[in-house]
Structures are given as structure tokens and as C-alpha cells.
C-alpha positions as CSV (number, residue, x, y, z in Angstrom):
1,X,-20.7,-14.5,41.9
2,X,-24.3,-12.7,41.1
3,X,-23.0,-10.1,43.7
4,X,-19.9,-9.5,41.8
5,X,-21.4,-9.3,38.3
6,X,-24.1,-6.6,39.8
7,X,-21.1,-4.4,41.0
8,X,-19.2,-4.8,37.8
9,X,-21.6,-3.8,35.4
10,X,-23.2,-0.6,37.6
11,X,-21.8,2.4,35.8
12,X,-21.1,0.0,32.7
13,X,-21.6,2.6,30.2
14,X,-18.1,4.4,31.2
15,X,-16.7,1.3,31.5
16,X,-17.9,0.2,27.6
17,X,-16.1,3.6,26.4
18,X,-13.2,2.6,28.5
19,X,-13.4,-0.5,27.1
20,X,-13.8,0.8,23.7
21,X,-10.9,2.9,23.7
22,X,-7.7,0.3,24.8
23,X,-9.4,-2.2,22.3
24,X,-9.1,0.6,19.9
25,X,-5.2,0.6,21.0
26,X,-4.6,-2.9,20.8
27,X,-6.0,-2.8,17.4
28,X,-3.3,-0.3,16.3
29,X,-0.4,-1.8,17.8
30,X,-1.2,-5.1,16.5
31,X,-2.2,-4.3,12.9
32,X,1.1,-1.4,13.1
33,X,3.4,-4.4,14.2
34,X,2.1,-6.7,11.9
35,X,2.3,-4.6,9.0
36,X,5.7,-4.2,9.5
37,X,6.3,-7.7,10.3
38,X,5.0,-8.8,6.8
39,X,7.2,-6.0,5.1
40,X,10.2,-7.3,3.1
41,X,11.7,-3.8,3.3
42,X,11.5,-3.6,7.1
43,X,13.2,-7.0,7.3
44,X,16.6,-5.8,6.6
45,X,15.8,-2.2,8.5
46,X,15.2,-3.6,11.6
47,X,17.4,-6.3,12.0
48,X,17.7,-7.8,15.2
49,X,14.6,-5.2,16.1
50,X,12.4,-7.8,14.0
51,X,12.6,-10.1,16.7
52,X,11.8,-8.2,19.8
53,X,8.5,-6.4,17.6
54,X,7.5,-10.3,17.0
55,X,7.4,-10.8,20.6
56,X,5.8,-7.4,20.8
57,X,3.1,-8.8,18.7
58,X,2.8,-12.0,20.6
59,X,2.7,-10.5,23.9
60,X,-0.1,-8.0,22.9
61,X,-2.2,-10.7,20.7
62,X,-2.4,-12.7,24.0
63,X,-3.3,-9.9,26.0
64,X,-6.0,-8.6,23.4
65,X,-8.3,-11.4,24.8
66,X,-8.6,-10.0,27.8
67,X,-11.0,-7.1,26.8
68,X,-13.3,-9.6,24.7
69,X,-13.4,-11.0,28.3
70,X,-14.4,-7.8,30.2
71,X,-16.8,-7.3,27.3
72,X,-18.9,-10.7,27.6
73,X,-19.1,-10.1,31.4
74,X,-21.5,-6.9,30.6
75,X,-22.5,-8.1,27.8
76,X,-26.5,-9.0,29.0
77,X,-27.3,-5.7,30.0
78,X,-25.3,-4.4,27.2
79,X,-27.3,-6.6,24.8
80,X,-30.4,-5.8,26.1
81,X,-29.9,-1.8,25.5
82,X,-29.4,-2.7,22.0
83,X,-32.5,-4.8,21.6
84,X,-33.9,-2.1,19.0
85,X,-30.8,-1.6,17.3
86,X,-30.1,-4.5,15.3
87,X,-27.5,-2.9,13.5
88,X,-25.5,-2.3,16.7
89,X,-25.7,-5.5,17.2
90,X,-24.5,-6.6,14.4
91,X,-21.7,-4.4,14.8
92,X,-20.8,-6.1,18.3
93,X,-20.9,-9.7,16.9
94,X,-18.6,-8.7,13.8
95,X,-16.3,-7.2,16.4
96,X,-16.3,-10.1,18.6
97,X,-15.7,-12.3,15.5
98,X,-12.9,-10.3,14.7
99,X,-11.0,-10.5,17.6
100,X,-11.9,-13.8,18.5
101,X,-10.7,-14.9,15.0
102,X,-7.3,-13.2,15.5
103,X,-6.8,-14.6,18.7
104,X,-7.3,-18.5,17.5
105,X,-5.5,-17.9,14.1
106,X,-2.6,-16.1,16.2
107,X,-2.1,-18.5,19.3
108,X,-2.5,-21.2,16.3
109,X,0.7,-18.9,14.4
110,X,2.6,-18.7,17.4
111,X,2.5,-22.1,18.4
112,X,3.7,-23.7,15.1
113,X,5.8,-26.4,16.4
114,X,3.1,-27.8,18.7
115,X,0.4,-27.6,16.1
116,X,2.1,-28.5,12.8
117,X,2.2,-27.1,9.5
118,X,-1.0,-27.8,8.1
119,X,-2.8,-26.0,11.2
120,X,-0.3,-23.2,10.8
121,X,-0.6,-22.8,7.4
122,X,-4.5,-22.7,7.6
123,X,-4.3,-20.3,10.4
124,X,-2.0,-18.1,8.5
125,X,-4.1,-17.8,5.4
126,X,-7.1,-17.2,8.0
127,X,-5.2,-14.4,10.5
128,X,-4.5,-12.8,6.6
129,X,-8.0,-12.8,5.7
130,X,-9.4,-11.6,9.1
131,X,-6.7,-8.8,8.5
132,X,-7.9,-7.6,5.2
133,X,-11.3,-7.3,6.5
134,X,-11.1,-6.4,9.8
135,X,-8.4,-3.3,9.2
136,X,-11.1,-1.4,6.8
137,X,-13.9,-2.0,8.9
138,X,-11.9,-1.0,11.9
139,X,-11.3,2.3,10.1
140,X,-14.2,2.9,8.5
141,X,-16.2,2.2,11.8
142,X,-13.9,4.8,13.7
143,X,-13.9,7.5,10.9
144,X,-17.7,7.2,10.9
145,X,-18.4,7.4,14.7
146,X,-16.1,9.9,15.4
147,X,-17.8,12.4,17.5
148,X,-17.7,14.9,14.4
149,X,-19.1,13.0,12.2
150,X,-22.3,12.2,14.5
151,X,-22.6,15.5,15.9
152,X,-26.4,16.4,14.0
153,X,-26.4,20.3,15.5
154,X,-24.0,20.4,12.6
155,X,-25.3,22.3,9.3
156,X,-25.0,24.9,7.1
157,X,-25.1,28.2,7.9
158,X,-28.0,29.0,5.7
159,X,-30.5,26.7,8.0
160,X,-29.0,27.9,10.8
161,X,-29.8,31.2,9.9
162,X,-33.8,30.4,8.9
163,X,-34.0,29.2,12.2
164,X,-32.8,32.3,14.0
165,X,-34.6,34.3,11.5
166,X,-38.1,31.9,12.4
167,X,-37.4,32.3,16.1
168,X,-37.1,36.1,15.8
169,X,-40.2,36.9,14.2
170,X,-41.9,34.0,17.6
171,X,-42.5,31.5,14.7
172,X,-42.7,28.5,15.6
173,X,-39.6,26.1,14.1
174,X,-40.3,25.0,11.7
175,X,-39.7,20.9,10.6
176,X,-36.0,19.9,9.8
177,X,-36.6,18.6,6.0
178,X,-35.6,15.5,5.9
179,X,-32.7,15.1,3.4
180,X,-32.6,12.6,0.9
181,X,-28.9,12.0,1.0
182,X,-27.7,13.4,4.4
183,X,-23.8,15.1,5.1
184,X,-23.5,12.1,7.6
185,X,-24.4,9.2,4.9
186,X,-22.5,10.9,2.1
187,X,-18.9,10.7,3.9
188,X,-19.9,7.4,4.7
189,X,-20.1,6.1,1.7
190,X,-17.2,7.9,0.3
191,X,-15.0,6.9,3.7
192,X,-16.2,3.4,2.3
193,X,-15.5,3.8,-1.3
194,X,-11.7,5.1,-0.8
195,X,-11.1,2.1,1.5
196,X,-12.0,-0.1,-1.3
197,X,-10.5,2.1,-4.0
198,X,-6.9,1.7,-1.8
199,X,-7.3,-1.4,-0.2
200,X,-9.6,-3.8,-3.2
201,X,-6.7,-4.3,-5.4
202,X,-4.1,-5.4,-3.0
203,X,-7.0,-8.0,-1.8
204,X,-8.2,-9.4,-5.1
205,X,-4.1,-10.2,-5.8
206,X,-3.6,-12.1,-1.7
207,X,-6.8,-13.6,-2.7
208,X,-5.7,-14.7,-5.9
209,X,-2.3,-16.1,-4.5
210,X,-3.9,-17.9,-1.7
211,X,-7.0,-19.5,-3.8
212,X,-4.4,-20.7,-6.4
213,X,-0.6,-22.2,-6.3
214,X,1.3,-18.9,-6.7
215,X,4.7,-17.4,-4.9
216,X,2.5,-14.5,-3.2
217,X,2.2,-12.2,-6.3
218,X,0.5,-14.0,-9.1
219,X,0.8,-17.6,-11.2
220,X,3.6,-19.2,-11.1
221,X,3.8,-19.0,-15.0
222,X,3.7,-15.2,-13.5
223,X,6.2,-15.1,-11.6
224,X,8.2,-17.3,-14.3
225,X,7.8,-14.5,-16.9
226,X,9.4,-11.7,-14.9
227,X,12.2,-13.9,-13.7
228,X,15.1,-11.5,-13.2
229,X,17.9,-14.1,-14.5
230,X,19.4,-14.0,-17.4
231,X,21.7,-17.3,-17.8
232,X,21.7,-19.6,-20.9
233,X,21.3,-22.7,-21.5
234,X,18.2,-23.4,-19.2
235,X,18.9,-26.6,-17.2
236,X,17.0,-30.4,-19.5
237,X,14.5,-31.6,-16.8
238,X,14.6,-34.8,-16.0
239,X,11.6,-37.1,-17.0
240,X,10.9,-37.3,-12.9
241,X,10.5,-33.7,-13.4
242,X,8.1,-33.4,-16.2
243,X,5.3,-33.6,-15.1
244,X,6.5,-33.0,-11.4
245,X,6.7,-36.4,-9.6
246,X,5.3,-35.1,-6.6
247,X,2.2,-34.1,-8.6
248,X,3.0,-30.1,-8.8
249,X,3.8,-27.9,-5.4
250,X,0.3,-27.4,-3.2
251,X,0.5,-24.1,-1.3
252,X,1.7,-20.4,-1.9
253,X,5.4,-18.9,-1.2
254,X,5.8,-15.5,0.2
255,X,8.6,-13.7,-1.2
256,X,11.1,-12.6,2.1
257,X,14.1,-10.6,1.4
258,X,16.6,-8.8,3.4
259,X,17.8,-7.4,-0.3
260,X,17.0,-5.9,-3.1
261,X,16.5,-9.3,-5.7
262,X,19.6,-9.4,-7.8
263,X,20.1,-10.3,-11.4
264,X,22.3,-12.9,-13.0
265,X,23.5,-13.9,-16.1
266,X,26.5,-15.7,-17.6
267,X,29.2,-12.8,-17.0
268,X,28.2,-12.3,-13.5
269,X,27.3,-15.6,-12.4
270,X,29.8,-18.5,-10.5
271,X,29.7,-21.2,-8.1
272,X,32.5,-21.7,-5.8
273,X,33.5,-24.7,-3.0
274,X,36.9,-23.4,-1.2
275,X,37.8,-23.0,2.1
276,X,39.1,-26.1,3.9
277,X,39.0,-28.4,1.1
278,X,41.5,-30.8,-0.9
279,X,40.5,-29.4,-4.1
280,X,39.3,-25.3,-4.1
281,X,37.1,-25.0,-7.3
282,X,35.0,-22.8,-8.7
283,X,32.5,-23.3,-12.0
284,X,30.6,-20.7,-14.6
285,X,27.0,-21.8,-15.7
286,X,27.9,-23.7,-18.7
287,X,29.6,-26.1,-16.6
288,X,27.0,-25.8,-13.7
289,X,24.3,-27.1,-15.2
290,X,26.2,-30.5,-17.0
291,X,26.7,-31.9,-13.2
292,X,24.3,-34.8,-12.4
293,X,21.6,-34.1,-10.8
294,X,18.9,-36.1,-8.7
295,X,14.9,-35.7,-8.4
296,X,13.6,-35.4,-4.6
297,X,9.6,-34.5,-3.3
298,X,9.5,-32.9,-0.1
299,X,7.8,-30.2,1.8
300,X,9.1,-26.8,2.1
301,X,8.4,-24.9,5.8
302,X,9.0,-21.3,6.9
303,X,9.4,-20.3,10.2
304,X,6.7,-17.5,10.1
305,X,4.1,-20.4,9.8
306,X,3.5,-21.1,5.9
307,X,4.0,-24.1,3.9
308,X,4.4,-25.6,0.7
309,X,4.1,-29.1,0.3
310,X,5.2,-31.8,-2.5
311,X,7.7,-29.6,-4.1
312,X,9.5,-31.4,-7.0
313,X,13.1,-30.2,-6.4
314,X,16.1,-31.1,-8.7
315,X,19.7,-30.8,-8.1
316,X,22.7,-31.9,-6.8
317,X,23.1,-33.5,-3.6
318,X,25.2,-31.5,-1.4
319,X,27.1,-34.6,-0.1
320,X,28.2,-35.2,-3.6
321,X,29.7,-31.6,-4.3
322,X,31.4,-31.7,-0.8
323,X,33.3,-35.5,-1.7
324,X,34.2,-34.0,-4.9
325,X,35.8,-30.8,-3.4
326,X,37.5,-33.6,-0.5
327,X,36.7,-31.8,3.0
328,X,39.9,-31.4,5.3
329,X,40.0,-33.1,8.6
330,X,40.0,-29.8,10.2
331,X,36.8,-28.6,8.7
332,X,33.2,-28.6,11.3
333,X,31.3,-26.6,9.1
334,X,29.8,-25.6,5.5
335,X,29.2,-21.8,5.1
336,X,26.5,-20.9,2.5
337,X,26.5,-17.5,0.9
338,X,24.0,-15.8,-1.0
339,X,24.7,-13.9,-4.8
340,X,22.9,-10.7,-2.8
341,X,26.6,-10.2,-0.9
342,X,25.0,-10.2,2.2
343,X,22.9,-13.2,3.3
344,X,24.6,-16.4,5.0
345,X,23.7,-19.3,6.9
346,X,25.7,-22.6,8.1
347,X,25.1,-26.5,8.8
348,X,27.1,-28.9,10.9
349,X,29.2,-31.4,8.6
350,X,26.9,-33.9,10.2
351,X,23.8,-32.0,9.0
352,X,25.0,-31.6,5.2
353,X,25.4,-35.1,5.1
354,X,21.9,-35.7,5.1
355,X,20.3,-37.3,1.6
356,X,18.1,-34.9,1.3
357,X,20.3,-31.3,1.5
358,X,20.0,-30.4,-2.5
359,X,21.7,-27.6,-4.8
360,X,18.5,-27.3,-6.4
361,X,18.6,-25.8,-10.0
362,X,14.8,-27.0,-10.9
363,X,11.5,-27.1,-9.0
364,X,8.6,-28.6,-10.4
365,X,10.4,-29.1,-13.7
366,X,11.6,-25.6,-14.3
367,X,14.2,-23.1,-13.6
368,X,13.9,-21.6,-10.6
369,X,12.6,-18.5,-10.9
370,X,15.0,-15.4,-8.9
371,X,12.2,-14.5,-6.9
372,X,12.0,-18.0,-5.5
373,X,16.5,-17.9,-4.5
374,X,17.4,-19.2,-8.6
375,X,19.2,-20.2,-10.3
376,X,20.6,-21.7,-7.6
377,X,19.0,-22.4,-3.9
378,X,20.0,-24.5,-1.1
379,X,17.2,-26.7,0.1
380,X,17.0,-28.2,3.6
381,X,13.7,-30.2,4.0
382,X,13.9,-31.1,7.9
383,X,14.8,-27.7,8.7
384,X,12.9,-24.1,8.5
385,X,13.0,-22.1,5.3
386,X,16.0,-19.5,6.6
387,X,18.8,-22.2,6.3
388,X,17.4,-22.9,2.6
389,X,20.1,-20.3,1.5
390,X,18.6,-18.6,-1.9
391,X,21.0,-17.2,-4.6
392,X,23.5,-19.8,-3.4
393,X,26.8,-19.0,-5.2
394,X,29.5,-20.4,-2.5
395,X,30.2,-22.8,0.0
396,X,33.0,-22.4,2.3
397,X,34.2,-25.4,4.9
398,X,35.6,-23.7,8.0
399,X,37.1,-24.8,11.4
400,X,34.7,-23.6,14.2
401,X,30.8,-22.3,14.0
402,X,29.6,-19.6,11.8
403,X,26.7,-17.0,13.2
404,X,24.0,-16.9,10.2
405,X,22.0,-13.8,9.0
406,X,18.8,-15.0,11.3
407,X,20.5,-16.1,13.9
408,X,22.7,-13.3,14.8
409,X,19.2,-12.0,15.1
410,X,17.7,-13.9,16.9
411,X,16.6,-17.5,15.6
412,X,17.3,-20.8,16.3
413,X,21.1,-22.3,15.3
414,X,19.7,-25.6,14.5
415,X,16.5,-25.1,12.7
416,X,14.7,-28.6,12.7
417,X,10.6,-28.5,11.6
């Protein structure tokens, strides 16, 4: 084994640029992939594509270990060269932190089933944070030890020419004045300050939404405020819903969309049951919001690893709607559509039978805000987030299955947590 570490690490310092340079790749095809993992637009562009860049993602996160790996193994002699360079080593151990951090937080992400969703959720708020420090620092520690950039022989062309001028006349050179604020530490620092000019704001907001109960981009008084719906009357809470039996929701939504959000109001907005049914029917929001409804706490999962727990949802149960409308013999499934024309998912008849499949029209004792699927969401506790149809607007039964948005691309028919 001793013999086997001596021959690795002779000629260690071409190996440590080597080293240097497919980490650097990684990097970039991890933080590129992920980027456009997290964009809502890129979503609906991609399609099907989303899934196979997820894998992507996976495949390389596990394989990004593997330098850290070949790293440690020359690390002593490494370490040793840097004994008088304490901020080298620094650098080295934030590194390592790094990538160590995105490894745990990312095997954690990708093994959400196995682990549950309070590790997942944790390790989703942590992969975030390591994110919004570690891409800066990745760039601004590129940018600044870029071979340019450390180049000293670099100066103006007026000392150059004093020093021909001094070797000319068999002067001896004379001493480089030492600068008070050099070229080198003056991009630096304003490499440094335009990374926190673009990237401080967008922080300060994630950190906002993840130290506080927010959907992702603010309060939820926030994100109440701007609500895009426009319908009239506002649903009465009832008293389970004010204040919130479940004690309030405890976690931060993230907005996904494969649309643009749309608007409603009382000219554009119906609910409709049809399909194979005794009795098609199909209701504006005046009549909407008289039907009974029912108070239910549950948690609230998303397949990309975040949760929300002890939401306070009220609606009507889905069961009830369905023995209203009478459901033929010949019917094995309910279709859900979304108000954005394009969105649809499905359950078994067996599956919207459950007690706990809602037509929610409250959460936490108030409208539901359009960002959030209002006025009208489908909520499915036991399963992930994608079946919890937002902008719910019709329900079709139909003989035969259904492919939903998701899983035509990929995900899971049957979508238990």
C-alpha cells in the first residue's frame, strides 16, 4: 500500500493541475444542469429532456466524488508544500467542504424515498445554500487565478520603459515600488464586488423564503397581495380554519410551472364534472364556493425533495363531487385538467376514493393564492406534489388510463410518498 501511494504521488504536481481542471468541469456541468433544473421556464422547454438532464445530474454528482478521492490520496505531500501558505490552505479546505457538502446534500436529494422528507427537505435547503456560496467563489477563484491575472511581468508601458531606459545607461534596476493598491488586488476586489452586486439580492430573497414560511418568493401575506385572481365573493373560512387547525403550514413552497400563471375571475372562471357520468354538470364561482366543504391537516411533498408540513386545507372531498355527478359503470378513471389548457394528470377510481383527495378552495384559512394552483387545487396527501393538479377547473371520468403531463415524461403513474 506505501509502495503504491509513493508511485502515485511522484510527479503529483501535474497530476494536481490535472486534477484541478476535470473538477473545474464537473463544477460546470453540475451547476449548468442544475440551474436549468430549478428553472420554471426550462420545465416546459425541455419536456421529456428534463428527465434525462436529472439523471445527467445524478450520474455526474456521484461521480464528482471521485476527484475529492484522488485529491486526499496526495493530499500529505500536498499539504505539506502549503505549510507557509495558510491561505492556500484555506482555500483547499473550503473546496473540500464544498464538494463534500454537495455530495451528502445530493445523494441525500436523490435518495428521497429511502431517507424521508424531513432529511430531504433539510438536504435540499442545504444543497441551495452550498450552491449560493460555492458558485461565486468558484468563479471568483477562477477569474482571479487565471494565468492573466497572475502574470506579475505585466505592467504599464511607462515602467517598462524606465527599466530599458536604466539598463541602457548600465544602471543598475532599480527597486519595483511597491504599490499601495496593486492591478492584481484591484480586479479582485471588483471581480468580488460584481458577484455580490448580481448574485446578493437573489440570496438575501432564498434566504428570506427559507428562514421564514414563504412560497419561495417572499411572505405569504406577499404572495397573497399579488394574487393574480380576481373572483368575488372570497370563500367564509371555517372556524377549523381560523386560526389554522394544524397550527399554520411549516416549510416553504417553490413555485413550478410548465405555464405562464393564468388569471381568473368570474367571467372566465367554471368548474366542470362530465365525461362518463349520470349527471354532466358544470358550475360558475358563485355557486362554487356555497358547496360544503370539510377541514383536513396534512403534509404536502414534491417529488424534487421539498416539503411542507401541517397544511390546513379546506374543500370539498372529491368522493363527494364524484357521488353527486353519479359515475357510470364503465368509467376506471378521473382526469384532472388544469385552467392553464395544458397541464393534466389522472387517479384510479380506487385512488379518488380515498378521504383525504380534496378540491381545496382554502389553505391555512385563506384563498388560495394563483401562485400556489387557486382558486381551485386538487390535493393528494399520500401522493407527490404533480398529481395535486393546480388551477383545477374539470374532471372527466373515462374508460381506460390517461398518460399525465409528468408522466408522459417520465415520472411515476402511481405517485405514492
Amino acid at each position: 500500500m506505501g509502495r503504491w501511494l509513493s508511485r502515485l504521488q511522484k510527479g503529483y504536481g501535474k497530476k494536481l493541475v490535472s486534477l484541478h481542471a476535470w473538477n473545474g468541469w464537473i463544477v460546470a456541468i453540475l451547476a449548468v444542469s442544475g440551474l436549468v433544473l430549478l428553472g420554471g421556464f426550462w420545465r416546459g422547454v425541455l419536456g421529456e429532456g428534463r428527465v434525462w438532464l436529472k439523471e445527467l445530474h445524478i450520474v455526474v454528482g456521484l461521480v464528482s466524488i471521485l476527484p475529492v478521492i484522488y485529491y486526499l490520496l496526495l493530499a500529505g505531500k500536498h499539504w505539506k508544500q502549503l505549510r507557509k501558505k495558510p491561505r492556500q490552505r484555506l482555500n483547499v479546505l473550503v473546496v473540500l467542504a464544498l464538494l463534500l457538502g454537495w455530495f451528502v446534500s445530493g445523494v441525500l436529494l436523490w435518495q428521497f424515498r429511502a431517507v424521508g422528507p424531513a432529511w430531504s427537505n433539510a438536504a435540499l435547503t442545504a444543497h441551495d445554500l452550498l450552491t449560493w456560496i460555492g458558485l461565486p467563489y468558484i468563479i471568483y477563484h477562477s477569474i482571479t487565478r487565471a494565468k492573466w491575472l497572475k502574470e506579475p511581468e505585466r505592467r504599464t508601458v511607462r515602467a517598462e520603459r524606465k527599466a530599458t531606459d536604466r539598463e541602457e545607461a548600465g544602471a543598475p534596476p532599480a527597486a519595483e515600488p511597491q504599490a499601495v493598491y496593486s492591478r492584481r488586488s484591484f480586479i479582485k476586489w471588483s471581480i468580488g464586488a460584481g458577484l455580490a452586486v448580481l448574485v446578493g439580492p437573489s440570496f438575501l430573497q432564498w434566504l428570506g423564503g427559507a428562514l421564514g414560511s414563504s412560497l419561495g418568493g417572499g411572505s405569504l401575506d406577499e404572495i397573497v397581495s399579488r394574487d393574480r385572481n380576481r373572483l368575488v365573493p372570497a370563500p367564509e373560512p371555517m372556524p377549523a380554519s381560523l386560526p389554522p387547525v394544524g397550527g399554520g403550514a411549516k416549510g416553504n413552497f417553490r413555485i413550478y410551472t410548465v405555464t405562464p400563471i393564468p388569471e381568473f375571475d368570474n367571467a372566465n372562471w367554471s368548474f366542470t364534472i362530465d365525461g362518463l357520468v349520470d349527471k354532466p354538470m358544470t358550475w360558475n364561482w358563485d355557486t362554487f364556493v356555497t358547496f360544503k366543504r370539510t377541514v383536513q391537516v396534512s403534509d404536502f411533498h414534491c417529488v424534487t425533495g421539498w416539503s411542507v408540513y401541517n397544511n390546513t386545507w379546506e374543500g370539498i372531498p372529491l368522493k363527494r363531487m364524484l357521488q353527486e355527478a353519479g359515475v357510470k359503470a364503465s368509467a376506471t378513471t378521473v382526469k384532472f385538467y388544469s385552467g392553464d389548457g395544458v397541464y393534466t394528470d389522472t387517479l384510479s377510481l380506487e385512488q379518488a376514493d380515498m378521504d383525504d383527495v380534496m378540491l381545496a378552495v382554502l389553505h391555512d384559512g385563506r384563498p388560495i393564492p394563483s401562485e400556489l394552483g387557486g382558486p381551485v387545487r386538487l390535493v393528494v396527501p399520500k401522493m407527490y406534489a404533480y398529481k395535486s393538479v393546480k388551477w383545477l377547473n374539470r374532471i372527466e371520468l373515462i374508460e381506460g388510463e390517461h398518460v399525465g403531463y409528468w408522466e408522459a415524461r417520465g415520472y411515476a403513474n402511481d405517485a405514492w410518498v
